[in-house]
C-alpha positions as a Markdown table, in Angstrom:
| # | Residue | x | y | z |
|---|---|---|---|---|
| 1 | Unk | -5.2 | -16.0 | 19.9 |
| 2 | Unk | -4.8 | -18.3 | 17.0 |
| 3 | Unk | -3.2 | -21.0 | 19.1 |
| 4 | Unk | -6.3 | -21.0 | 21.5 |
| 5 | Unk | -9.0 | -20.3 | 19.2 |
| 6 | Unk | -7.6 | -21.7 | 15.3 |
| 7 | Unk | -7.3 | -20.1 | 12.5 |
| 8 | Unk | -10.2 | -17.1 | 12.2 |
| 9 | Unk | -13.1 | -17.3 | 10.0 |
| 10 | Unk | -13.1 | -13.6 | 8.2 |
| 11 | Unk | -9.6 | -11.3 | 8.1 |
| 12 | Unk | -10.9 | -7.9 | 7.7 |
| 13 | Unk | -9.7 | -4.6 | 6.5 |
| 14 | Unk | -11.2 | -1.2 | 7.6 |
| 15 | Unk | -9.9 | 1.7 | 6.2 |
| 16 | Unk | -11.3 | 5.3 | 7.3 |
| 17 | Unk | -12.9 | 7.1 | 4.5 |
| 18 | Unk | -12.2 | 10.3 | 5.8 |
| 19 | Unk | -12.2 | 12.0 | 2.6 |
| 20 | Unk | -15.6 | 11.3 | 1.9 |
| 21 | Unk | -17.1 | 11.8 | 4.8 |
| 22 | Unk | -17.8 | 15.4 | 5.2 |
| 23 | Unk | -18.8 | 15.5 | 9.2 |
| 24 | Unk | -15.2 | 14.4 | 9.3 |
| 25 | Unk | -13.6 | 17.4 | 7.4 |
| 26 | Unk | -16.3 | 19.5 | 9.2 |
| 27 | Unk | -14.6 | 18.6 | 12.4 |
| 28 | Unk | -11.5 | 18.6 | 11.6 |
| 29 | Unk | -12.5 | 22.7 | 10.4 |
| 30 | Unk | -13.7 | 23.7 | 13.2 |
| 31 | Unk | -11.5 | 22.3 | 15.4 |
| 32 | Unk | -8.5 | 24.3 | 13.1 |
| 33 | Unk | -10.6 | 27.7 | 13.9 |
| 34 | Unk | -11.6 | 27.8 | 10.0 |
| 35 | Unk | -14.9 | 28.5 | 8.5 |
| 36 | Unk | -17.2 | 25.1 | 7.2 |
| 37 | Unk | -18.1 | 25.2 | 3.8 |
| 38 | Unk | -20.4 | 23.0 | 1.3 |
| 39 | Unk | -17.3 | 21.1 | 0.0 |
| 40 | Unk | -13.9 | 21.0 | -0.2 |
| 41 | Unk | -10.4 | 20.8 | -2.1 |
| 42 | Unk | -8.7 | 17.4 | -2.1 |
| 43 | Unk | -5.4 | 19.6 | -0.9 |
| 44 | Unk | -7.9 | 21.4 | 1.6 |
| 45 | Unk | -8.9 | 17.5 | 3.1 |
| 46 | Unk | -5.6 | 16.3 | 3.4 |
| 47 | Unk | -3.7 | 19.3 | 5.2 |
| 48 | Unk | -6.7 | 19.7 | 7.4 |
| 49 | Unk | -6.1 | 15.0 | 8.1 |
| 50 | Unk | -2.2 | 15.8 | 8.5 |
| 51 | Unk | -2.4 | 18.6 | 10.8 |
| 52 | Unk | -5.0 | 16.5 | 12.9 |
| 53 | Unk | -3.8 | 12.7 | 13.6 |
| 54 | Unk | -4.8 | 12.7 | 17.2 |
| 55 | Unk | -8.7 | 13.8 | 16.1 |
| 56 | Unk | -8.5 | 11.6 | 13.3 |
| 57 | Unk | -8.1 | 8.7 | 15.5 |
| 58 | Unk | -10.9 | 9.7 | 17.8 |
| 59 | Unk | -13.4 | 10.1 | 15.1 |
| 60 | Unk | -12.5 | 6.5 | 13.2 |
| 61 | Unk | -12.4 | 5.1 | 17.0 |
| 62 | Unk | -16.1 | 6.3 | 17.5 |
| 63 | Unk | -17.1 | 5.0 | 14.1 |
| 64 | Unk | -14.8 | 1.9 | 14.4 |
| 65 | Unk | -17.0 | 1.3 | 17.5 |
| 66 | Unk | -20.4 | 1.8 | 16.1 |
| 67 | Unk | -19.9 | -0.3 | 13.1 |
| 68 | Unk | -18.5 | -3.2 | 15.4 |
| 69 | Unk | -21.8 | -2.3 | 17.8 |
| 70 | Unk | -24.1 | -2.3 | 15.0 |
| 71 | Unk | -23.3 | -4.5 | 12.5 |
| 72 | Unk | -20.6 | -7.2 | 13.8 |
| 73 | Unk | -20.7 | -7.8 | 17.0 |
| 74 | Unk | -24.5 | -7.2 | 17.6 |
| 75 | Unk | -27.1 | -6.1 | 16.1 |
| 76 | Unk | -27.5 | -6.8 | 12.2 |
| 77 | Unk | -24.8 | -9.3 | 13.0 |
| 78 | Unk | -23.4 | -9.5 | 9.5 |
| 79 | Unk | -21.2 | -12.3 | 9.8 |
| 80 | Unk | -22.9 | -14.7 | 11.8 |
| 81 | Unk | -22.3 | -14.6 | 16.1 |
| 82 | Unk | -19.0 | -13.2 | 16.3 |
| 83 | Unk | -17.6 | -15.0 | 19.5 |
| 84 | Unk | -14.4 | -13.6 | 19.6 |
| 85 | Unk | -12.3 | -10.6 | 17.3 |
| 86 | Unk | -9.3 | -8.6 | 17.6 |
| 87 | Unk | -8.2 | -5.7 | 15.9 |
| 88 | Unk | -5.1 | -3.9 | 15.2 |
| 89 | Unk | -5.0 | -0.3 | 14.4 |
| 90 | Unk | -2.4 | 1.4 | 12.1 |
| 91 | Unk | -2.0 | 5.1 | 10.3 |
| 92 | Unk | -1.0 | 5.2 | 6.9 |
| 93 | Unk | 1.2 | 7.8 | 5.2 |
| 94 | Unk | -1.3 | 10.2 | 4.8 |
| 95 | Unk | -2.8 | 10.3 | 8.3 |
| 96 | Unk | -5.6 | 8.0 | 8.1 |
| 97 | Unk | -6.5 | 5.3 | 10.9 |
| 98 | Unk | -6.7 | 1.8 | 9.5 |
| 99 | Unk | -8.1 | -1.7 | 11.3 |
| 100 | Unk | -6.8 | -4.9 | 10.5 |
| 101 | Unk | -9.1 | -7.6 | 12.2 |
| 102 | Unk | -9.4 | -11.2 | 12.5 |
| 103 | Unk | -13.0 | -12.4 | 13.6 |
| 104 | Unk | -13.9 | -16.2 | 15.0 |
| 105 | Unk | -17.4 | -16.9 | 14.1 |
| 106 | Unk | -19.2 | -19.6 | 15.9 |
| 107 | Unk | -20.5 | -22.6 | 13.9 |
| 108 | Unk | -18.1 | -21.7 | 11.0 |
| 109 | Unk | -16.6 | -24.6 | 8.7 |
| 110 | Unk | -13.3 | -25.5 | 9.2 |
| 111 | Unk | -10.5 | -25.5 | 6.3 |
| 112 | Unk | -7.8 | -28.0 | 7.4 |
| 113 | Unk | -5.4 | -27.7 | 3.8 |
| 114 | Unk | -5.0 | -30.0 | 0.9 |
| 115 | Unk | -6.8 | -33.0 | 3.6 |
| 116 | Unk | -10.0 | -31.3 | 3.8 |
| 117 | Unk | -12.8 | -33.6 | 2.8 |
| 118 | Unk | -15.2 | -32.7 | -0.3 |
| 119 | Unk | -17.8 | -32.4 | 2.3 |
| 120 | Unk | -16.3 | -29.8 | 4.4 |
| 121 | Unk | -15.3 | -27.8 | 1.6 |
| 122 | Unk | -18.8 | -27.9 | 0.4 |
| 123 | Unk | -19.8 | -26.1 | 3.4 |
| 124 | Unk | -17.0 | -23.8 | 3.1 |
| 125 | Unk | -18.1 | -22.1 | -0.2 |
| 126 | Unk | -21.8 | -22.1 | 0.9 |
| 127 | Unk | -20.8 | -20.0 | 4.5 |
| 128 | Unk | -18.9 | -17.9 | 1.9 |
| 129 | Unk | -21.9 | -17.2 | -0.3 |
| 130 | Unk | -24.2 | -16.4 | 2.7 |
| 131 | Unk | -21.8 | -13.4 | 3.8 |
| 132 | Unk | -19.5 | -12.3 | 1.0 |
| 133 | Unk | -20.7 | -10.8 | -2.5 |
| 134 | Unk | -19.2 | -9.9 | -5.1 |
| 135 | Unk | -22.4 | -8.3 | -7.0 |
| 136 | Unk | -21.9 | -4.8 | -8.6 |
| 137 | Unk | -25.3 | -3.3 | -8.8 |
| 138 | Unk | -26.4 | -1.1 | -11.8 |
| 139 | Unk | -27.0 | 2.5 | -11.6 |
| 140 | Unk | -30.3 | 2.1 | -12.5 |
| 141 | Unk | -30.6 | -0.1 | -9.5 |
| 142 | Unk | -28.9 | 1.9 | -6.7 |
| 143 | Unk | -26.9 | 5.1 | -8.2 |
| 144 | Unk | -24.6 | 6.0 | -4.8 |
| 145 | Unk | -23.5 | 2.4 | -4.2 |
| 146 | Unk | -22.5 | 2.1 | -7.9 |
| 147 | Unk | -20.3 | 4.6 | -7.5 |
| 148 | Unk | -18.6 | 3.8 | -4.2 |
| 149 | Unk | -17.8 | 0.3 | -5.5 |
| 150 | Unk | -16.5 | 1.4 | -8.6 |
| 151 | Unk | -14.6 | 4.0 | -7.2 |
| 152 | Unk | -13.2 | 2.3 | -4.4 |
| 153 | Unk | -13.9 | -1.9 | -4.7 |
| 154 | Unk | -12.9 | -2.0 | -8.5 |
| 155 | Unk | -8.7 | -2.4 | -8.9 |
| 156 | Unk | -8.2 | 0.0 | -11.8 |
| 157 | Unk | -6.5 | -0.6 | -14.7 |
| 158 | Unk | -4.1 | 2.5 | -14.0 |
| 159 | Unk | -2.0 | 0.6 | -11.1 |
| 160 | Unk | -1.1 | 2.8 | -8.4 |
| 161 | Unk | 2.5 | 3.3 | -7.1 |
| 162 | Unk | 1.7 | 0.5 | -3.9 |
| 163 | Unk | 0.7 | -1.9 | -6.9 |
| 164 | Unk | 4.4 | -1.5 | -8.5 |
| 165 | Unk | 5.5 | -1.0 | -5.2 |
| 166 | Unk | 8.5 | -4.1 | -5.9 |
| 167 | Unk | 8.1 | -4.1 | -10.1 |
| 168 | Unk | 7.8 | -1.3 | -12.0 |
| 169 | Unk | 5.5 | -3.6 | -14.6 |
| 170 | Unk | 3.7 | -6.1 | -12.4 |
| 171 | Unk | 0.7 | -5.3 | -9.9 |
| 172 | Unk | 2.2 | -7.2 | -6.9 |
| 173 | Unk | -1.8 | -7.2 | -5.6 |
| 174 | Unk | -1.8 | -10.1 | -8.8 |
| 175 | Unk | -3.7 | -7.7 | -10.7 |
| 176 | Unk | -5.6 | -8.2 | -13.3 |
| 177 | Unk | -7.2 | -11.6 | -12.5 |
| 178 | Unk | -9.2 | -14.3 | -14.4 |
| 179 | Unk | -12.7 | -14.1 | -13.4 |
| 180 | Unk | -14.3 | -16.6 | -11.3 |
| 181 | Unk | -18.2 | -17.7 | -11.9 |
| 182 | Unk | -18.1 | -19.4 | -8.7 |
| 183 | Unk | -16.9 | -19.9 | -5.6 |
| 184 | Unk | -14.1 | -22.0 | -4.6 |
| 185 | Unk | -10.8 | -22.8 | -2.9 |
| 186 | Unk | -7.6 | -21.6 | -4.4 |
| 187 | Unk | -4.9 | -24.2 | -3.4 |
| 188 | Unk | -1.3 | -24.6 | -4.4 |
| 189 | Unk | -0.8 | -26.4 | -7.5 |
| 190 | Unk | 0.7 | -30.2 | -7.0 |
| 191 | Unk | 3.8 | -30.4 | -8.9 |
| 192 | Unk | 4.9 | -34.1 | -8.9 |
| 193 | Unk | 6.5 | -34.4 | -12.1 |
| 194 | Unk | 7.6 | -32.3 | -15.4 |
| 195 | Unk | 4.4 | -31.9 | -16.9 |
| 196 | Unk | 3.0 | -30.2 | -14.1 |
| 197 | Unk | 6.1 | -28.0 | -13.6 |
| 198 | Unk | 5.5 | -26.8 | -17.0 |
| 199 | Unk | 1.5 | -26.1 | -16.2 |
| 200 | Unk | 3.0 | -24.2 | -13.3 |
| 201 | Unk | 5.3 | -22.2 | -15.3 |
| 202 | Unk | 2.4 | -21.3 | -17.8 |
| 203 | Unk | 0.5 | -20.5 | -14.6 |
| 204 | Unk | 2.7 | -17.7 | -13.4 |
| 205 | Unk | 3.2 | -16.4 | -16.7 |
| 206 | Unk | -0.3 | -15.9 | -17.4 |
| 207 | Unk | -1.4 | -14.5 | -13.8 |
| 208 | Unk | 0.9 | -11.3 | -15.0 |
């Protein structure tokens, strides 16, 4: 698709939260022969997602479809007129369905590398403002999204095994990471003598 259409505007990432969301496990209880109850185990969740793939699937399919319905493809239309998308499904270790997704958006900027002009980029960063934030709001503000992006949008300081996945001391996610007041485009530094191999050096060494 890339070859007909260019490079996409947003790569996206769904991941089913099917510990957290109880109809799920309800389902998944019922359909075992087992009794519901008003919560459960972690253990409890994750035998009941390994001994159902084929039902995990259906359920993040149904929800896969509403969101797309709903928010994406119509509706809210969150990222602008979605003209074309594709998605790829996958199940991770422990059972749970996962979409990656390239989606074109129509009257989207174009990046075209290092050549772009100032004025495209401009309009880059301002279609990036419009649908991506990075704003954590405060509890006092709105208590239950707080905690879902703290809990799961926040990279903790305690890497997980897939962050030293290739070193056992360095987060190969890049992890942690200067923070940016803005937005803007992250391109490869232009090494074109030794003073900027030695910026480059102290880089790397500082990204870690």
């Amino acid at each position: 698709m890339t070859r007909q259409l260019g490079f996409s505007t947003f790569f996206i990432t769904l991941s089913s939260a099917d510990l957290r969301w109880k109809d799920f496990i309800d389902t998944f209880v019922r359909h075992s022969g087992f009794a519901i109850k008003k919560s459960y185990t972690f253990e409890e969740k994750t035998k009941f997602l390994r001994t159902n793939p084929v039902l995990a699937a259906r359920l993040f399919e149904r929800k896969f479809t509403s969101l797309m319905k709903s928010f994406v493809t119509g509706g809210a239309c969150c990222l602008g007129n979605v003209k074309d998308w594709f998605a790829r499904m996958e199940m991770q270790l422990r059972g749970s369905p996962r979409s990656h997704m390239p989606t074109w958006v129509e009257g989207a900027p174009k990046y075209f590398g290092p050549q772009t002009d100032e004025k495209t980029r401009e309009e880059i960063v301002k279609f990036c403002d419009k649908y991506i934030t990075t704003r954590f709001p405060l509890l006092d503000e709105d208590v239950e999204l707080h905690n879902i992006i703290k809990e799961v949008q926040t990279h903790s300081r305690n890497h997980s095994k897939s962050c030293l996945k290739y070193h056992k001391t360095l987060c190969r996610f890049g992890f942690p990471r200067p923070v940016a007041r803005r937005t803007f485009i992250c391109e490869p530094m232009k090494v074109d003598n030794d003073d900027d191999k030695e910026c480059c050096k102290k880089a790397k060494k500082h990204s870690y």
